[in-house]
LOTORSE-737815 format. One line per 10 residues: number of its first residue (from 1); their letters; for each residue x, y, z of C-alpha. Coordinates in steps of 0.02 Angstrom, whole numbers, plus 50000, padded with zeros to 5 digits. Example, Ala and Ser with C-alpha at 12.3 -4.5 7.8 and 13.67 -1.06 7.14 Angstrom:
1) as) 50615,49775,50390 ~ 50684,49947,50357
END
This chain:
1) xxxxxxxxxx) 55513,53797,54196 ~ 55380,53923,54182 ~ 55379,54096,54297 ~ 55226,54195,54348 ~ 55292,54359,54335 ~ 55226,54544,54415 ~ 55212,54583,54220 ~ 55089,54429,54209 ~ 54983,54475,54356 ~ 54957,54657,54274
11) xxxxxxxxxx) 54934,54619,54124 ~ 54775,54491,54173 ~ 54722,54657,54279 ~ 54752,54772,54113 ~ 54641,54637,53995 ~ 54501,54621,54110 ~ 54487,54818,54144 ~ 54509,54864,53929 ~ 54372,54739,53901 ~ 54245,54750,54044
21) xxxxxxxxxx) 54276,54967,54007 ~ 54258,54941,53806 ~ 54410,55045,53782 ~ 54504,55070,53603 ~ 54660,55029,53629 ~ 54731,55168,53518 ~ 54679,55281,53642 ~ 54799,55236,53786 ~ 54925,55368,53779 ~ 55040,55324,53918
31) xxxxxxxxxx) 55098,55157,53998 ~ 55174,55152,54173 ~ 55227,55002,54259 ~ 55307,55003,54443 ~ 55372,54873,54526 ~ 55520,54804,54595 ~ 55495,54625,54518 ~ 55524,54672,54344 ~ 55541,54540,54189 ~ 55708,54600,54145
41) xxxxxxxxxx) 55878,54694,54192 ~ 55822,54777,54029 ~ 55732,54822,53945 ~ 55568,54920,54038 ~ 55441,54772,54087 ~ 55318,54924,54022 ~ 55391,54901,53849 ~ 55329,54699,53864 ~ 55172,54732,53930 ~ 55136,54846,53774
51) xxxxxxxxxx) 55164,54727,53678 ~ 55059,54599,53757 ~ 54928,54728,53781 ~ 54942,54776,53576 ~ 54926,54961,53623 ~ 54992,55101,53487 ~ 55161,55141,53440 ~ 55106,55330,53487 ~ 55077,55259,53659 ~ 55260,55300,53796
61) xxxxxxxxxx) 55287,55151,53897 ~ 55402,55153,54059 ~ 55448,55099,54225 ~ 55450,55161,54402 ~ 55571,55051,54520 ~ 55457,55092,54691 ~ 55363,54982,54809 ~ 55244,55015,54937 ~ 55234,55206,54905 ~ 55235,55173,54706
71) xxxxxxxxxx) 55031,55170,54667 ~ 55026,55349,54751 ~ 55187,55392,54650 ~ 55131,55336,54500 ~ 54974,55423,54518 ~ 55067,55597,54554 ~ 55184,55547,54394 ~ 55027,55515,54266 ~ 54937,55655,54318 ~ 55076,55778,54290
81) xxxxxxxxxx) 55128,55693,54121 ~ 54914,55711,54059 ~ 54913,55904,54137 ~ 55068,55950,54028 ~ 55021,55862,53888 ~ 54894,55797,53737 ~ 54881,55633,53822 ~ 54702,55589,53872 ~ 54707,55425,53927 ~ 54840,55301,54034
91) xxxxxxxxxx) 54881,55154,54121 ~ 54961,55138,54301 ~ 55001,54951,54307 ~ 55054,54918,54497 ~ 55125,54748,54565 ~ 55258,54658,54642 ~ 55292,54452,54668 ~ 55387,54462,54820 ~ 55400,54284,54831 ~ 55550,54266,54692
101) xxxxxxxxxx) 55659,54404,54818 ~ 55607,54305,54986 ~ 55685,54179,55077 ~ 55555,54043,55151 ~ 55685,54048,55287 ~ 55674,54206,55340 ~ 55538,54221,55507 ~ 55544,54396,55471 ~ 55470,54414,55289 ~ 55423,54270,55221
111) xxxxxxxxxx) 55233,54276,55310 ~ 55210,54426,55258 ~ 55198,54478,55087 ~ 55101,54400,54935 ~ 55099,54412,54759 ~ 54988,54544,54671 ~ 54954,54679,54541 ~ 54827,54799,54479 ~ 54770,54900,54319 ~ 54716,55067,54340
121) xxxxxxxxxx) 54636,55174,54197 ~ 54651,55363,54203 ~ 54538,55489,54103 ~ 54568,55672,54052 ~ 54426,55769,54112 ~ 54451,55977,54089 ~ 54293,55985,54216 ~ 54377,55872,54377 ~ 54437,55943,54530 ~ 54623,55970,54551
131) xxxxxxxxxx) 54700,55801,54643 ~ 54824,55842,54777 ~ 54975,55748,54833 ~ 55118,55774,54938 ~ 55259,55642,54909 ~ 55417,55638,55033 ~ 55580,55519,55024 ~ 55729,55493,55158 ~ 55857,55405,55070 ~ 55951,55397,55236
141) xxxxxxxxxx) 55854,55242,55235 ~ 55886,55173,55096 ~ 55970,55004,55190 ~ 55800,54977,55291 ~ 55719,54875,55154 ~ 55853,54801,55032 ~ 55924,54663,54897 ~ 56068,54709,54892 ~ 56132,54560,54780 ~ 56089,54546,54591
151) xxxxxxxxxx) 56114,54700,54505 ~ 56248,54805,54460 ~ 56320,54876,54641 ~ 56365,54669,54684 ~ 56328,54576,54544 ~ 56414,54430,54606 ~ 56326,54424,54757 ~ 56304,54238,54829 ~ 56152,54146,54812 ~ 56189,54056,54960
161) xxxxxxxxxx) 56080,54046,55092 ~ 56152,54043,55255 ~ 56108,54121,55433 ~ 56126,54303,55470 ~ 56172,54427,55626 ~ 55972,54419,55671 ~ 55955,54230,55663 ~ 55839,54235,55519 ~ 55919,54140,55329 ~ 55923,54217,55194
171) xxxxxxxxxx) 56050,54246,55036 ~ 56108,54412,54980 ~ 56002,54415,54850 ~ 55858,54386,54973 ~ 55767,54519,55007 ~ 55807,54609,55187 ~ 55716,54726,55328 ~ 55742,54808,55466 ~ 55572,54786,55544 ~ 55615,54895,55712
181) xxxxxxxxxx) 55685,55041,55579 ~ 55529,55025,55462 ~ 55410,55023,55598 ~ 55490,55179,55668 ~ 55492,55272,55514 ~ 55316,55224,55492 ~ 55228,55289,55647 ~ 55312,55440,55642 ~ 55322,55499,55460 ~ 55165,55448,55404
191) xxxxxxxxxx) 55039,55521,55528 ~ 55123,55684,55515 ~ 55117,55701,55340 ~ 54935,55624,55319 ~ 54896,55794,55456 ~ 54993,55899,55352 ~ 54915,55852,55181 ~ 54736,55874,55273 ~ 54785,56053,55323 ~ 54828,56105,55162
201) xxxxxxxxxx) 54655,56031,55075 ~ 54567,56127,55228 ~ 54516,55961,55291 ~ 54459,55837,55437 ~ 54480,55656,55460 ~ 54287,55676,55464 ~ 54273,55719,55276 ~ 54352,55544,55223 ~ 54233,55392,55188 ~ 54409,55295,55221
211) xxxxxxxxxx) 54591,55299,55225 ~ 54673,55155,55126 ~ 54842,55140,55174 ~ 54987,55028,55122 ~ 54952,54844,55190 ~ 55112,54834,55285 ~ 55055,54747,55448 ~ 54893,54752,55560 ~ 54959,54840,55704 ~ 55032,54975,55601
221) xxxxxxxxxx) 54875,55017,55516 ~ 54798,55022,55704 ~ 54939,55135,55756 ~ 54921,55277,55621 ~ 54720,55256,55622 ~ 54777,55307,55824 ~ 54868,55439,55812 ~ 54747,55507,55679 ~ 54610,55472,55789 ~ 54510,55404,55647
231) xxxxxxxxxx) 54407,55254,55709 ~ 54463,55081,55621 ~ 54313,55029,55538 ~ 54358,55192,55422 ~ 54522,55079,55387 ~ 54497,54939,55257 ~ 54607,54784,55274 ~ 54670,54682,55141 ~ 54820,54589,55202 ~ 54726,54461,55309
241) xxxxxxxxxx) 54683,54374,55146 ~ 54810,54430,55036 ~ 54960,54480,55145 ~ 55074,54646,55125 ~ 55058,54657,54927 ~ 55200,54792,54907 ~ 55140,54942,54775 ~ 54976,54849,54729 ~ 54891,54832,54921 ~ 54806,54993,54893
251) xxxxxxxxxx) 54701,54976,54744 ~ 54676,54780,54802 ~ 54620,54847,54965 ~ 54484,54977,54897 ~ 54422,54819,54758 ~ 54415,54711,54946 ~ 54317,54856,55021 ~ 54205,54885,54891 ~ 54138,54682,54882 ~ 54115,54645,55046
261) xxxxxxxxxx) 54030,54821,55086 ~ 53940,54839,54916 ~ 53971,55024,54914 ~ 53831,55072,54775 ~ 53742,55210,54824 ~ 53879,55362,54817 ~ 54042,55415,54764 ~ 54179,55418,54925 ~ 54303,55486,54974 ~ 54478,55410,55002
271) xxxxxxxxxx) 54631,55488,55092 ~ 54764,55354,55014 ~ 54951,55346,55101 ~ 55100,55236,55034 ~ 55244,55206,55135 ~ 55387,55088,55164 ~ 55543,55048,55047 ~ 55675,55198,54991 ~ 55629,55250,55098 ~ 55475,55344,55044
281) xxxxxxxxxx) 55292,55417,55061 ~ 55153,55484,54988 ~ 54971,55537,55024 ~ 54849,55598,54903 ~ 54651,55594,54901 ~ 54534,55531,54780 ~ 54332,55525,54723 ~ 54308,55354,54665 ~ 54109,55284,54605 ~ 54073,55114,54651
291) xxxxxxxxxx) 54047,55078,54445 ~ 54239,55123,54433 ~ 54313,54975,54526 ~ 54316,54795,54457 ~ 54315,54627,54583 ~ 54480,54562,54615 ~ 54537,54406,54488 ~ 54657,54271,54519 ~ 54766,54204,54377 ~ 54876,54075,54340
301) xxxxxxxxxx) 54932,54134,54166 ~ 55102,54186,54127 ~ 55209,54233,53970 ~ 55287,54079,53872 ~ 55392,54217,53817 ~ 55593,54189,53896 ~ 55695,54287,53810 ~ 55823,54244,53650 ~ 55844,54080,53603 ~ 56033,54070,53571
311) x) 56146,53904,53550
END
């Protein structure tokens, strides 16, 4: 039986974006993969997807276990790794398949998320503008988005489906949310902190082409785009054709954004906010030129590759 993976999906994203950009491959210095939906227990999934990729034995390869805060993350972690080092170019691979944690059963999740991931190539330039973030956690809340089955804290969790306390069915090695504590967290932590980050960069809603934010759910984009008071059309929206897409909604949502408004003319600017499992946030702002962003691919490749052969 054959498995698209979260691997699969970024590497297809990584291919496209080395070819269409004509980039040697000896000069990616740093790999970074984060997802939740890795290949493996171990090794790194980043360690495969070098491979796959053929990229240079000088290159470091890693991942980052986040979600829907993990493309701001990651951003924050490659651009402190370039600044204190002779690395001048990188690769934030983003993605999750949420399907393999998901129980079809469960009315709470199972509509909601889909299965993506993105490549993103960073540059050194000496002559760019600093990039700002501000990235927050509350691991009080760790329990809010869980599966809590499969790894080493209950490895012999059940794979049993059967029907919880909230009347939804899932296994233990399901995923699970609280969707009341989540939403919560959201409305409140993520407004305040978007303000806050805007202070400190001397800023205005006004000075933002748009504000891409995590894909979570429709009326929580309309909430924070509220309390903002930033009017909605300044609020791209992905997940009505691709659902919540975990860590790679952001970059899918400014590819979505940039097709069906064919932004051409300028550079613009993006306030971009991750939120949700951890629990944890992050803002940070961006220039991006329409030339920079590639149309969004679908794939049904995967690797043939399953591990030892033993027996």
């Amino acid at each position: 039986k054959t498995v698209q993976t979260a691997s699969d999906l970024c590497f297809v994203a990584a291919r496209d974006l080395l070819d269409a950009k004509k980039i040697d491959k000896d000069t990616i210095g740093a790999l970074m993969f984060v997802t939740q939906t890795p290949d493996y227990k171990l090794p790194a999934t980043a360690c495969v997807l070098h491979k796959r990729l053929g990229l240079s034995k000088n290159c470091l390869a890693y991942d980052i276990n986040l979600g829907c805060s993990g493309y701001v993350y990651g951003l924050q972690t490659l651009f402190a790794l370039m600044q204190t080092s002779n690395i001048r170019r990188a690769l934030l691979l983003v993605g999750d398949t949420m399907s393999k944690i998901l129980s079809t059963e469960d009315r709470s999740a199972a509509m909601l998320f889909g299965d993506a991931g993105s490549a993103t190539l960073l540059e050194k330039n000496e002559e760019a503008l600093p990039v700002n973030f501000a990235c927050r956690t509350d691991g009080k809340g760790y329990r809010a988005i869980i599966t809590q089955g499969g790894a080493c804290r209950n490895p012999s969790a059940s794979t049993l489906k059967t029907e919880w306390g909230d009347g939804n069915v899932r296994s233990e090695c399901d995923l699970f949310m609280n969707g009341v504590d989540v939403f919560n967290f959201t409305i409140s932590e993520v407004p305040t902190l978007i303000k806050e980050f805007m202070t400190k960069e001397n800023s205005i809603s006004e000075n933002y082409d748009y504000f891409v934010m995590h894909q979570a759910n429709l009326f929580i984009l309309k909430q924070i785009a509220k309390k903002l008071k930033v009017p909605t059309e300044k609020v791209p929206v992905s997940l009505d054709e691709f659902g919540n897409t975990s860590s790679a909604s952001i970059p899918i949502t400014i590819a979505k954004l940039y097709k069906e408004t064919a932004l051409t003319d300028k550079a613009n600017k993006f306030l971009l906010a991750g939120f949700g499992v951890g629990l944890s946030w992050a803002i940070t702002s961006i220039m991006l030129s329409p030339e920079a962003v590639l149309p969004i691919i679908t794939s049904d490749e995967h690797y043939l590759d399953g591990g030892i052969l033993h027996g």
